[in-house]
C-alpha positions as CSV (number, residue, x, y, z in Angstrom):
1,X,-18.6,8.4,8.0
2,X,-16.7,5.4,7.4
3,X,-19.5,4.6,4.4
4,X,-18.8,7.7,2.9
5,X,-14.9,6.7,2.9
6,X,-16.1,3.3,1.0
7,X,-17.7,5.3,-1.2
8,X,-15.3,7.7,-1.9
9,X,-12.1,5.0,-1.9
10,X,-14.6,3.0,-4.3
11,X,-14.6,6.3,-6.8
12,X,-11.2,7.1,-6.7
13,X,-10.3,3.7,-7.5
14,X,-13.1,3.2,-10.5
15,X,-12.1,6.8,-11.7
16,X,-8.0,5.4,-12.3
17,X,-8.6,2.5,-14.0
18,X,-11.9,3.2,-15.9
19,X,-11.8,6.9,-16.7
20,X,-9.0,6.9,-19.1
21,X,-11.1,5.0,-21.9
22,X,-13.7,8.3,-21.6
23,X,-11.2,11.0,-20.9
24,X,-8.5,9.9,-24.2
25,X,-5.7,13.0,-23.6
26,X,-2.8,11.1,-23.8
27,X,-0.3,11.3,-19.9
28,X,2.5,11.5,-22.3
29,X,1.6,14.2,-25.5
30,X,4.2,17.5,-24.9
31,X,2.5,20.5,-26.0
32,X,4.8,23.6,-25.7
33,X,1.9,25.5,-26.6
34,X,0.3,24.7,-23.1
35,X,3.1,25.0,-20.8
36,X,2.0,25.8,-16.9
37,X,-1.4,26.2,-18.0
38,X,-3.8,26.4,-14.7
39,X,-6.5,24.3,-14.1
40,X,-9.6,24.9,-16.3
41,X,-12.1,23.4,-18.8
42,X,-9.7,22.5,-21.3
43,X,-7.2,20.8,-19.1
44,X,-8.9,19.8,-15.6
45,X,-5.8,20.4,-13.5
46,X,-4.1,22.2,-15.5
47,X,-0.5,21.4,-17.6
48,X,3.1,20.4,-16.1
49,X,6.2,22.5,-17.4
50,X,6.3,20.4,-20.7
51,X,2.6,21.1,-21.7
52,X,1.6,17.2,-20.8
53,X,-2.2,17.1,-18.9
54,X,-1.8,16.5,-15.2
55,X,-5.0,14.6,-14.7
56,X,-4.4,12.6,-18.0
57,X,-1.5,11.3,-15.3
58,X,-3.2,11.6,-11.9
59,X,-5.0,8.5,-14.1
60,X,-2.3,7.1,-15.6
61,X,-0.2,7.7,-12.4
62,X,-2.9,6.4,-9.8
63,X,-2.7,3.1,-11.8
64,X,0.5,2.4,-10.5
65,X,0.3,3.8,-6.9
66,X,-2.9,1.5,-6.3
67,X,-1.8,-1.7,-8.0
68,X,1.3,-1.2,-5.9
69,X,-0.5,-0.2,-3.1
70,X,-3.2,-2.7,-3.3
71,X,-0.5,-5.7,-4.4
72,X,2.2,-5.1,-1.6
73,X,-0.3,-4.7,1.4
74,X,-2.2,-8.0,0.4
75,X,1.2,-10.2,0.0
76,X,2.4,-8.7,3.5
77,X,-0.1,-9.1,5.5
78,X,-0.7,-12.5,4.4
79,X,3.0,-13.0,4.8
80,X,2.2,-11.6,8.8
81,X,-0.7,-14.1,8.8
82,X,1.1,-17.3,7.9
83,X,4.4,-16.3,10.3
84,X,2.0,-15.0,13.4
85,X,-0.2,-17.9,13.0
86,X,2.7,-20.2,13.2
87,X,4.6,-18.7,16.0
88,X,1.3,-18.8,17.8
89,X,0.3,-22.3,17.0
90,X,3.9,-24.2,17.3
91,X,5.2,-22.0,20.1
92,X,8.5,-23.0,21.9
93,X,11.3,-22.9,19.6
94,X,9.3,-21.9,16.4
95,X,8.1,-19.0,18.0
96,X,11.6,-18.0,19.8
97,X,12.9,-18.2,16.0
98,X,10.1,-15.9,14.4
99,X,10.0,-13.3,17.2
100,X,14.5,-13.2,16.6
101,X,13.8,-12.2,13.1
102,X,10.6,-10.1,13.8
103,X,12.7,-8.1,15.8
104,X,15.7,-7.8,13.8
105,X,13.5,-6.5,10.9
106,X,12.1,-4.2,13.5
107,X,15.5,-2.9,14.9
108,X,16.1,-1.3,11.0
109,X,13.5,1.7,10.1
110,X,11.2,0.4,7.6
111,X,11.7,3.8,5.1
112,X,15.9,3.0,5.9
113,X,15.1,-0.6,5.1
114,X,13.6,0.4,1.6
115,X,16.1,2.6,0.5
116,X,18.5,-0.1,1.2
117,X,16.9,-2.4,-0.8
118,X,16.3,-0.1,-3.3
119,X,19.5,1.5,-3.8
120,X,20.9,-2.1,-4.9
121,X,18.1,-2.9,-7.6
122,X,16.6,-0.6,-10.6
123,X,13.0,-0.1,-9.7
124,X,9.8,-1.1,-11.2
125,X,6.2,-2.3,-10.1
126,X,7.0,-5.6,-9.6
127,X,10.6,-4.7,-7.5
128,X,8.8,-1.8,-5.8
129,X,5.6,-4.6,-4.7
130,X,8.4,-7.0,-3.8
131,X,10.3,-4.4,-1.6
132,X,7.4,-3.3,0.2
133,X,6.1,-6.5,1.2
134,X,9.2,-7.3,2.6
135,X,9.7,-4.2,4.3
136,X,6.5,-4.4,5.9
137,X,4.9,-7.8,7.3
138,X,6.5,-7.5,10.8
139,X,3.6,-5.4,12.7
140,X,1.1,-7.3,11.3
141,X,3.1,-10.6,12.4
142,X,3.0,-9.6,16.1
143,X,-0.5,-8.4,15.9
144,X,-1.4,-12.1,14.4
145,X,0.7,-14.1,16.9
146,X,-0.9,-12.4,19.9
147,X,-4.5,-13.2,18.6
148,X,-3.5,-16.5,17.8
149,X,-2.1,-17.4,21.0
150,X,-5.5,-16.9,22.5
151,X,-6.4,-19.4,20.3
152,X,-4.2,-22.1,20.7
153,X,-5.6,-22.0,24.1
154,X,-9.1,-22.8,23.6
155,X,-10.1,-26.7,24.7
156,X,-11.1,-27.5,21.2
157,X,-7.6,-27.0,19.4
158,X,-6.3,-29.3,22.4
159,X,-8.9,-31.7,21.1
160,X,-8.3,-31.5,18.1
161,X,-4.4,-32.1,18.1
162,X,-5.3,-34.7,20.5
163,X,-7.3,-36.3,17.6
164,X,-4.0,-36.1,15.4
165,X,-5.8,-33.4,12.7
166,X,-3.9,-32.3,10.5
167,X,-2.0,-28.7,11.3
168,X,-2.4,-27.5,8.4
169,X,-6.4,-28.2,8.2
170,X,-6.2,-27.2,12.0
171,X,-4.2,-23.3,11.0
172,X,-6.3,-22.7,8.0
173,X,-10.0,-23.7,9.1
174,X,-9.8,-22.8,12.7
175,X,-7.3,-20.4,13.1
176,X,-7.8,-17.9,10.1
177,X,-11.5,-17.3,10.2
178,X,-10.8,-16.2,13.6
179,X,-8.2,-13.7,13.0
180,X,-9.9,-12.5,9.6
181,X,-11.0,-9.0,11.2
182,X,-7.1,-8.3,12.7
183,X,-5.9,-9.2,8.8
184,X,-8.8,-6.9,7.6
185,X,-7.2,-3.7,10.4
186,X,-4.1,-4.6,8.4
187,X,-4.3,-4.9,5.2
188,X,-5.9,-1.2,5.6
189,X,-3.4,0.1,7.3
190,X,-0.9,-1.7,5.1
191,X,-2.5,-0.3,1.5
192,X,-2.2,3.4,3.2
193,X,1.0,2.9,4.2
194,X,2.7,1.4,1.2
195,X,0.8,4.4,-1.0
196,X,2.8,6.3,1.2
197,X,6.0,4.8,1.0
198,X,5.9,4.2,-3.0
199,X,4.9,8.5,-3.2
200,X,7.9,8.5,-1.5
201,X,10.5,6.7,-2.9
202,X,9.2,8.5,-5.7
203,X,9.5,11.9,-4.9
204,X,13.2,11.3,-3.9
205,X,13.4,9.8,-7.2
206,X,14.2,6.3,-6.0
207,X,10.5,4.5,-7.2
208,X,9.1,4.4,-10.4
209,X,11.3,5.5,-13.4
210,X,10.2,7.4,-16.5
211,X,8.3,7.2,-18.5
212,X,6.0,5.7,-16.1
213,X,4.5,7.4,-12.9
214,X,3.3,7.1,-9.9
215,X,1.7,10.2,-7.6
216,X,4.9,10.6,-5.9
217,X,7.0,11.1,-8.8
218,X,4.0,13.5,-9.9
219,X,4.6,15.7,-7.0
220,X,8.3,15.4,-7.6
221,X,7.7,16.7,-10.8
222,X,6.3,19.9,-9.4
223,X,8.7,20.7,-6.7
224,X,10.6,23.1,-8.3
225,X,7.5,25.4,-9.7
226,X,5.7,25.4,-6.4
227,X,5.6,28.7,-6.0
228,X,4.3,29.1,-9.7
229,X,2.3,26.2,-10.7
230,X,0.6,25.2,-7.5
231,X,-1.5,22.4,-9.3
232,X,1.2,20.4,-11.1
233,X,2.1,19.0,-7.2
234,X,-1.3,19.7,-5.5
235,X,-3.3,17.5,-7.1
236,X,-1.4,14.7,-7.2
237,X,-1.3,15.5,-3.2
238,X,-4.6,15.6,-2.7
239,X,-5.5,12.0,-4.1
240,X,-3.0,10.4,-1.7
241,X,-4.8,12.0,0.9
242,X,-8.2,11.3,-0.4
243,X,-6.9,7.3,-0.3
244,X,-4.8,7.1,2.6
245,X,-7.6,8.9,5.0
246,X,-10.2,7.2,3.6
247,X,-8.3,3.5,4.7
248,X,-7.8,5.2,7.6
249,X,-11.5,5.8,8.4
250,X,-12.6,2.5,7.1
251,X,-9.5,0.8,9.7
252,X,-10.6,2.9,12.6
253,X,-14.1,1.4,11.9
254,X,-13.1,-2.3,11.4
255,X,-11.2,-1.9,15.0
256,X,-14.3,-0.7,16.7
C-alpha cells in the first residue's frame, strides 16, 4: 500500500505545480455569471460564490500548502537533528540545557504556540514556514537524542574522541547516517502535520492573506454555503486528506 501512497503523493504534488500551465482558468477571474456552479465539464469542481473556478485554486492553493508544508517540516526536523544529536553527543550540561528548553517548548500546546506567534506578525509564506518550524522541532529533538545516545556508546566514537577527531567530522559522518531513517519518520510526520496546521491557521483566518490561498483558507471560504455548495469546501478537504494520509502510510512504512 505504501507504493501506491508514493504514487499518489507523487501526483498530487506534479498535478499543483505542473497542471496550471495545461489547465490556464485563471484562480482569480470573478464571473457573476457562474456563481455556485456544481462541479461539471466546464468547471471540474465547480465555482465559489464569486464565480472564480475552485480547482483553478485547489492548484493555485496547493502551491502554497506544499511549499509550506514541504519547507517547514525539512528546516524542523533538521533543526531536531542538529539539537538531539548534540544533546546526545555532549551530554552532561549540554544535554541538561536542551532537554530545559525541549520541555519548556513542550509545556505550551504547539497549535496555542502558533497563534501566539501569529497574532503578533502579519502572515505570509515565509512568516508561516518560520512559525512552523519553530513551533515544531521538539518531538523530533527527543526522538534524535534517544537514538543518538545509543550511539555515543559504541567503542568506536570512544576511539575516535580518543584520537582527538574532530566533533564536528565525528556528528556529521558517524552520527547522521545512522539516525537518517528516525529523520526520514519525521520529516513525514512533520510535512502532514504542518499541512495541517497552515489549513488551519487558515481556516480561522489567521494563515495566508488574500489574495493568495492556501487549502485551508479554501475551506474557509466555503463555510458558510455548506449546506448549498458542498464542493467549494469539499474539495479542498479531500486533497489535505489525500496528502496527509498518504505521509502517513509512507511513515508507518519507514518505521517498520
Amino acid at each position: 500500500m505504501y507504493k501506491t501512497a508514493i504514487f499518489v503523493l507523487i501526483v498530487i504534488t506534479s498535478m499543483m505545480f505542473l497542471l496550471p500551465y495545461i489547465y490556464t482558468v485563471s484562480p482569480y477571474k470573478l464571473d457573476a455569471s457562474n456563481i455556485l456552479l456544481s462541479p461539471s465539464w466546464a468547471h471540474i469542481c465547480g465555482t465559489d460564490r464569486l464565480g472564480r473556478d475552485i480547482f483553478a485554486r485547489i492548484l493555485q492553493g496547493g502551491q502554497i500548502s506544499l511549499i509550506i508544508g514541504f519547507l517547514s517540516a525539512t528546516i524542523s526536523t533538521f533543526i531536531g537533528l542538529m539539537v538531539g544529536v548534540s544533546a546526545g553527543y555532549f551530554r552532561f550540561k549540554t544535554d541538561k540545557i536542551i532537554i530545559i528548553v525541549i520541555d519548556i517548548f513542550l509545556t505550551i500546546p504547539t497549535f496555542f504556540l502558533l497563534l501566539a506567534i501569529i497574532s503578533y506578525v502579519d502572515a505570509s509564506i515565509f512568516v508561516l514556514v518560520v512559525v512552523l518550524s519553530i513551533a515544531s522541532w521538539m518531538s523530533t529533538a527527543r526522538l534524535i537524542r534517544a537514538g543518538a545516545y545509543e550511539v555515543t556508546h559504541m567503542p568506536y566514537i570512544d576511539i575516535l574522541n580518543i584520537a582527538k577527531t574532530n566533533k564536528l567530522k565525528i556528528l556529521l559522518k558517524y552520527y547522521t547516517p545512522i539516525l537518517a531513517p528516525i529523520f526520514l519518520i519525521s520529516w513525514t510526520f512533520g510535512v502532514g502535520g504542518a499541512i495541517l496546521a497552515e489549513s488551519s491557521l487558515s481556516f480561522l483566518g489567521l494563515g495566508i492573506n488574500p489574495p493568495q490561498m492556501s487549502w485551508g483558507s479554501l475551506i474557509s471560504d466555503g463555510r458558510a454555503i455548506l449546506d448549498i455548495a458542498w464542493w467549494v469546501s469539499f474539495y479542498p478537504g479531500l486533497f489535505i486528506f489525500l496528502v496527509t494520509f498518504c505521509l502517513f502510510v509512507i511513515s508507518n512504512r519507514l518505521q517498520r
